[in-house]
N, C-alpha and C positions, 0 to 999 in steps of 0.2 A: 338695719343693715350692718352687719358688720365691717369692721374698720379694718383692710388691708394691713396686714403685717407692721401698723404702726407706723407712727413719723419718724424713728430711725431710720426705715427702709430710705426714705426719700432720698435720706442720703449717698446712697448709690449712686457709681457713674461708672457709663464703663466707655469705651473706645470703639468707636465703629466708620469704617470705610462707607462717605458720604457721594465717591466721588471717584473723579482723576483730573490733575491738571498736567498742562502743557509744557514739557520742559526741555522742549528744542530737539531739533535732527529728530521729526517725527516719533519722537517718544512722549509717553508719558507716565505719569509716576498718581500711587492710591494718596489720596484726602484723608486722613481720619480727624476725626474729630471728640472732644468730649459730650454722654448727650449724659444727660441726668434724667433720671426716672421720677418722675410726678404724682405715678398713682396707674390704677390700676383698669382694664374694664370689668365691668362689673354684671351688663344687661346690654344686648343686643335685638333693636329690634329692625325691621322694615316692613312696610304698609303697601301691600301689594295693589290697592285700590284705595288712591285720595281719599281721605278723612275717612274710611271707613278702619275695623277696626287692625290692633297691631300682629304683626307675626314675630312672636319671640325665638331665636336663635341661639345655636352654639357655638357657630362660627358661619363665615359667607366670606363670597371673593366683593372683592371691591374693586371696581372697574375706574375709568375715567367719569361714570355717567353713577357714581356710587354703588350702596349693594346690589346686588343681583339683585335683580326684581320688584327695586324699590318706586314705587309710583308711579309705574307704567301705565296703568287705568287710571281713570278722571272720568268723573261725568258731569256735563259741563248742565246750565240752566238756561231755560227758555229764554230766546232774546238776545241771549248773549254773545254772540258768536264775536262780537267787535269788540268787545269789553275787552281792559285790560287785563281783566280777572274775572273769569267768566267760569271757576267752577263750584258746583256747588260743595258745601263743606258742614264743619259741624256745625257753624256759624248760623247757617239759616235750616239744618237740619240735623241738630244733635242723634236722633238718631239712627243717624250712619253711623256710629259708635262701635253700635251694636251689631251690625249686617258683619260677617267673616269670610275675608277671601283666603283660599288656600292655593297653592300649585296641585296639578294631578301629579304635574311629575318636579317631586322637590328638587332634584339633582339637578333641573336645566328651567330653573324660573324665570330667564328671560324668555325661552321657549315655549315653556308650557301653556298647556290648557290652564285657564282662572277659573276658580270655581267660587261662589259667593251663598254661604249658610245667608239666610235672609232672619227675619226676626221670629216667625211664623215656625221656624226648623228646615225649611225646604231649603233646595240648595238649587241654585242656577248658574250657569255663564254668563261669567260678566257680561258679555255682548249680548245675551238674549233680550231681546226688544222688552220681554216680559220686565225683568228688572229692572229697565230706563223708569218704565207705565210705572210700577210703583212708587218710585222714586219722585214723581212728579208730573204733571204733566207739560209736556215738551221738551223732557230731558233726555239729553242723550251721551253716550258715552265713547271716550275716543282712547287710542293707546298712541305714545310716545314713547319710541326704545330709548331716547334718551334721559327719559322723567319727566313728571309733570314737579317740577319745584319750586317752590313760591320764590326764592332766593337763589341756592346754593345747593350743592345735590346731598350735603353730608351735613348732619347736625350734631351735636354733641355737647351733653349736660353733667355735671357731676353730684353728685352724692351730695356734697357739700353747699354746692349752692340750693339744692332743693330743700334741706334743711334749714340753710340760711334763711329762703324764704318764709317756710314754715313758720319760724319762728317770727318774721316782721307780720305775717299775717295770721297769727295766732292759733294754726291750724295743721294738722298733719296734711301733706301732699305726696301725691303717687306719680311718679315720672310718667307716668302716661299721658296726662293732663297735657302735658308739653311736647309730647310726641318725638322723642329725639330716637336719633339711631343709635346715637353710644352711650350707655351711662358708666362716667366714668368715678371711682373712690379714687381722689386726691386729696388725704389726710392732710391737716393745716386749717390754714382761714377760710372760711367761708367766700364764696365766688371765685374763684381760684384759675377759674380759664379765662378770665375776664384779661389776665395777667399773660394768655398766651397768644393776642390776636397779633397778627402780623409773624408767628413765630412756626416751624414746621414741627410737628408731632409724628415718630414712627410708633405705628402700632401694628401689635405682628407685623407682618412683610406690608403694610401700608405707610404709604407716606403721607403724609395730611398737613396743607398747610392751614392755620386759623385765619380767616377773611375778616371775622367781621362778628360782631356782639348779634342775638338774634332777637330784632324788634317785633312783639309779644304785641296779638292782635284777639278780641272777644272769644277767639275757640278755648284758651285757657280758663276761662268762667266756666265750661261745661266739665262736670264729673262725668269721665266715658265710662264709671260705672252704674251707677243714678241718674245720670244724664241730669240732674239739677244745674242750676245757673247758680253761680255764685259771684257777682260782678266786684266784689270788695280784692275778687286774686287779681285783678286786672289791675284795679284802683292804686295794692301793692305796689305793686311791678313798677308804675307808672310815677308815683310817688316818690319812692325809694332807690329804684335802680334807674328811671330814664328811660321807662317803657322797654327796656330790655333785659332777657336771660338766660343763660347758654349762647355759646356759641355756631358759628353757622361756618363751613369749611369744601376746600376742592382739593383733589387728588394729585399728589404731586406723586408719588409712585405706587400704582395698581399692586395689589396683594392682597394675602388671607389674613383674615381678620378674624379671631373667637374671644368668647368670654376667657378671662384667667390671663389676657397678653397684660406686661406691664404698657406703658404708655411714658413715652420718652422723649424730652426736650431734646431738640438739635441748637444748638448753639446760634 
């Protein structure tokens, strides 16, 4: 992957109105602030249907409840309805990988019809009972307009760290593995958002504040192209980083988000 315009860029900063505060006799006056630019995004994706597989993007609005249309479907597993985590995933069926949900209608994916390519080439509705019966038996499938999220509604990995891994685990790795919504190029040290948790990020008209490192669970062993297990990317992770990689994040202000935004510290 190519390296954003270089680590000179980073050093950009520009000025930008955060705000307004209170400055008596009902008035008030604009915040600006310095943010510095960190890097850039690079890869946008969202997963219209839990561990199934990804829809890559050019751009998407991003709500309170993250992208449009991200992880609205879940199909949960027999038995589980009390479970604290009761859906099924790659975890116990790597090949949801493979199964492609799409929108009928791209422009209104929190509204639209789901449609789900199966592995077979046929394509169904998420909700058609037919698809549950594949998928297992007793399984069935449910929609939350506000996400089904393991965590946090917004994830986000960089370029940088993915290679960092690479390299403790002596292997090329494809951001898919880790399923994020943002992949972001922040030229510099390796793990680099590790450095942004507690801190807000504007990206296009998004505001995003970073919560929290994202503790990294058996669906990373599965290649969602070969669907192979590889338990040694786990082992990494766990080893090395403290069972964590990329970060996990909430919307501090709703806007559009595309590939090519820089990606900007707030002070």
């Amino acid at each position: 992957m190519a390296c954003w315009q270089g680590r000179e860029a980073l050093r950009r900063t520009r000025s930008a109105t955060l705000g307004t505060r209170y400055i008596g006799k009902g008035a008030f006056e604009p915040m600006e602030a310095v943010m510095t630019v960190v890097g850039r995004v690079v890869a946008l994706w969202r997963y219209p249907v839990k561990s199934m597989a990804a829809e890559e993007l050019d751009g998407t609005e991003v709500s309170w409840h993250g992208l449009a249309g991200d992880r609205r479907w879940a199909f949960i597993r027999a038995g589980q309805v009390r479970s604290g985590f009761p859906w099924l995933t790659i975890r116990e069926r790597p090949e949801l990988a493979h199964y492609r949900p799409r929108f009928a209608e791209p422009g209104r994916p929190n509204a639209s019809l789901t449609l789900v390519r199966t592995r077979s080439g046929g394509e169904l509705d998420v909700a058609d009972p037919a698809l549950a019966a594949e998928l297992g038996p007793g399984v069935r499938v449910i929609k939350q307009d506000r996400g089904v999220f393991d965590t946090m509604p917004l994830s986000l990995l960089s370029a940088q760290t993915l290679a960092g891994l690479g390299r403790l685990a002596g292997t090329r790795l494809a951001a898919g593995r880790f399923r994020p919504n943002l992949l972001v190029d922040a030229p510099g040290r390796d793990f680099p958002e590790d450095d942004w948790v507690g801190r807000v990020l504007r990206i296009g008209g998004l505001r995003m504040r970073v919560d929290k490192r994202d503790q990294r669970c058996v669906v990373v062993t599965v290649d969602p192209v070969t669907l192979a297990r590889d338990p040694a990317i786990l082992r990494v992770i766990a080893r090395e980083r403290d069972a964590r990689l990329g970060v996990y994040g909430s919307t501090v202000e709703p806007g559009q988000v595309a590939v090519g935004d820089p990606v900007e510290l707030e002070p």
